[in-house]
N, C-alpha and C positions, 0 to 999 in steps of 0.2 A: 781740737779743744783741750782746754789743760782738765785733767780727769775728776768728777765729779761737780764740772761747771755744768751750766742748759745749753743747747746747742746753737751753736754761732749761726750769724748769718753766710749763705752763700759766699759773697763778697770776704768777710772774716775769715771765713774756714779759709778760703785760696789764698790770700795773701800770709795767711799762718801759715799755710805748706810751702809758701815763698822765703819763708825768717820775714816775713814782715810783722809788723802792731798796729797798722793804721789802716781800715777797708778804705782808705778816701785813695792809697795805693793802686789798688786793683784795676781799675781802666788805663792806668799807666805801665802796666806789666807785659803786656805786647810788645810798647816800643823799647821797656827797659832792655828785654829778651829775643830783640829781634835778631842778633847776630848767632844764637846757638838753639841748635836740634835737641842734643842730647843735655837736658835741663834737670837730670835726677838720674836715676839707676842707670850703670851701665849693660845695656843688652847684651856683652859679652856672655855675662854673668848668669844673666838668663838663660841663655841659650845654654851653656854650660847643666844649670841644676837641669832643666829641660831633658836635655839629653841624657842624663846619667838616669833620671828615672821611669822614662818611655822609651822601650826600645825602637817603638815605629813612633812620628812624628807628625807622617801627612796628614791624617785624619784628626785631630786634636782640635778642639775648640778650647779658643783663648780666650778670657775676656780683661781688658787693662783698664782700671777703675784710676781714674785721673791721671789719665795716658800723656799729656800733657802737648810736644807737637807729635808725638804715636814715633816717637825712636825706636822705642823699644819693641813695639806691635811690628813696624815695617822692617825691621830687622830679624826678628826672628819667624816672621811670615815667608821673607826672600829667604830664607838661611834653613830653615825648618819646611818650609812648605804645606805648615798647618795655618788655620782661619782664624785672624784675631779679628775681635772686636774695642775698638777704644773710647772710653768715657771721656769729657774732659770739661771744664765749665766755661770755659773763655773759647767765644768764638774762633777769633784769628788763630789759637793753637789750632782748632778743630782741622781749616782751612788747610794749615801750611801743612798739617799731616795730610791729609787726601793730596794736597799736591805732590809728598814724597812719596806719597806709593805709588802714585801714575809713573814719578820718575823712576822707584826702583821696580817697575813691572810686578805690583803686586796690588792692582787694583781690586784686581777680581775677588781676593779671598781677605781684603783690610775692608771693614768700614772703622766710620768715627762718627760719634753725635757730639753735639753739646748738651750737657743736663748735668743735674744736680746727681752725684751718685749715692748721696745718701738715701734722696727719694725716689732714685731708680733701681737699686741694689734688688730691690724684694720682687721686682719682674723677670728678673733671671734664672734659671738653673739649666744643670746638665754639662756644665762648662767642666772642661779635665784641666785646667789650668785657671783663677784667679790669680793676678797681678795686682799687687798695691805699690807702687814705686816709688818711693822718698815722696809721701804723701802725707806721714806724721800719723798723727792718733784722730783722724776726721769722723773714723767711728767710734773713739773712742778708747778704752786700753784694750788690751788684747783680747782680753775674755769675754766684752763687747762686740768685739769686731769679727773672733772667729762663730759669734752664735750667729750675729745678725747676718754673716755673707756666708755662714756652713748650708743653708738652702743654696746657693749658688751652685753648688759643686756637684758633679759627677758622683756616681761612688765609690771611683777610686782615683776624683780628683785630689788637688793640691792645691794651697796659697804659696805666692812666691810673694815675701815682704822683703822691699829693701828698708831697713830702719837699722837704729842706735840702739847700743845699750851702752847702759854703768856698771861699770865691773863690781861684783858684791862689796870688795874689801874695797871700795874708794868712797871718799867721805863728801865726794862731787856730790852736787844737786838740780836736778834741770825740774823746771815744769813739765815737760813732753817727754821725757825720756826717763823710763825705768830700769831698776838694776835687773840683772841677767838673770839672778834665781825668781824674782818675779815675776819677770815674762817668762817663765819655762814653766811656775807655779799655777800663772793662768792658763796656757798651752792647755796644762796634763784637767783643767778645771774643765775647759770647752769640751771634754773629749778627744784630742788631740795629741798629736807628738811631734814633734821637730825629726824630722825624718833627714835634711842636710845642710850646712851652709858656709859660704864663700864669706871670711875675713878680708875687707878691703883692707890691700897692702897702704900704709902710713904715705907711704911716698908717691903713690896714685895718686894718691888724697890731695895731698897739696900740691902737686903737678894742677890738677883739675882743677880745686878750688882757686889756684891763682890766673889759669883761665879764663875759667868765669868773671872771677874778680872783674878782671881787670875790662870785659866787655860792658858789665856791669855798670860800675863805676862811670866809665865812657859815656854811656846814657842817660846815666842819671845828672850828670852834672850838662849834658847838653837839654836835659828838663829843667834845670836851676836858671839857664835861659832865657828856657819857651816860657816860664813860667816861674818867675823872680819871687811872688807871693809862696810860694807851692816850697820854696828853696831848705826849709826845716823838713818838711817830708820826705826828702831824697837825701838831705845828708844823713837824715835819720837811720834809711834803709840801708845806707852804706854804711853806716855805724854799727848795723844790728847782723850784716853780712858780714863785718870784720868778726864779730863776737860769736857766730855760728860757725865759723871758718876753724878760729881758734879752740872750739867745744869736738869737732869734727877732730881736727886735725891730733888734739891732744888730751882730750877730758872724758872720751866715749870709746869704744867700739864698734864701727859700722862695718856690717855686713848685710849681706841677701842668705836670707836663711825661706829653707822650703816645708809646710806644717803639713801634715794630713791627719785625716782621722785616725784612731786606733782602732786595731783592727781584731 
């Protein structure tokens, strides 16, 4: 949600962590996304802060709040051999994840639901790892998000966000994305400190993003098709993923940064 609006509808909120505008998107986001796993943070990156701040691994409860098809869950589950948990609100993602963890032999220690994780968040704690993964501001700005999900955590848990920021000295402006010294303002406000984080390299960035792009794009204009009335909604969504591509690739900073309490 953009900060100090009321909270979106389910539908809303998803297709906002999609770069979409229009909830009438949202049942169509399966077939848009049906050719890619890895739809938001790369689980390298994870498993990276992961490791550098837990010496031992196995025993670690994860939990991935808008896990999306659970890349990130079944990868650092096989990799880590600690027990995630994944939220996600669109069924078919739910689905295709439970299918990749049978495939990568990590049935046992992955599950996934579907549900709303705004109104599931306040049933959890105890968790050494919270995950928010290129999932925007769904709770909120930061100093929202780290109080309402700081019961989640362990006591010498962690959040791992993948998100944007604006560099102080740029005169850039996003609805969803705040400058650096304000998200570090609201950190030190929650109780908290930024403890590490991984700068995606520029040229990552738009390797991936032309990726996507380009499966993307493929889908939605075979929706312009199936659905010749519908044909303003998908070019839209292509219009608004060209202009997120360009914000990513050139107007922000995206990194996975890892927060925890001070201690």
């Amino acid at each position: 949600m953009e900060y100090g609006t009321v909270m979106k509808s389910l539908e809303e909120s998803v297709v906002t962590a999609m770069d979409g505008s229009d909830k009438e998107l949202f049942p169509f986001l399966p077939y848009i996304l049906q050719d890619l796993w890895e739809i938001g943070t790369d689980p390298e990156l994870v498993i990276q802060l992961i490791r550098k701040r837990f010496p031992g691994t196995a025993n670690l409860r994860i939990l991935d709040l808008g896990c999306g098809k659970g890349a990130v869950s079944v990868n650092v589950a096989r990799r880590l051999g600690c027990c995630c948990h994944g939220i996600d609100a669109i069924p078919e993602f739910i689905e295709f994840a439970r299918q990749k963890a049978r495939e990568y032999g990590v049935i046992g220690c992955c599950t996934f639901e579907t549900g709303d994780i705004r109104e599931m968040a306040a049933q959890f704690s105890g968790w050494d790892v919270v995950i928010l993964g290129a999932i925007g501001p769904v709770f909120g700005d930061y100093l929202t998000t780290l109080k309402t999900l700081s019961p989640c955590l362990s006591p010498g848990g962690v959040f791992i966000i993948d998100d944007g920021y604006i560099e102080d000295n740029s005169s850039f402006r996003h609805p969803l994305i705040q400058k650096r010294g304000i998200i570090r303002k609201q950190i030190e406000t929650a109780g908290m400190e930024l403890l590490d984080e991984i700068v995606v390299e520029k040229e990552t960035l738009r390797k991936d993003d032309r990726d996507i792009f380009d499966h993307l794009e493929k889908r939605c204009r075979e929706l312009m098709h199936q659905y010749p009335d519908k044909r303003p909604l998908f070019l839209n969504y292509i219009s608004r993923q060209k202009a997120e591509n360009d914000v990513l690739e050139n107007k922000i900073i995206a990194s996975v940064i890892m927060i925890g309490r001070k201690h």
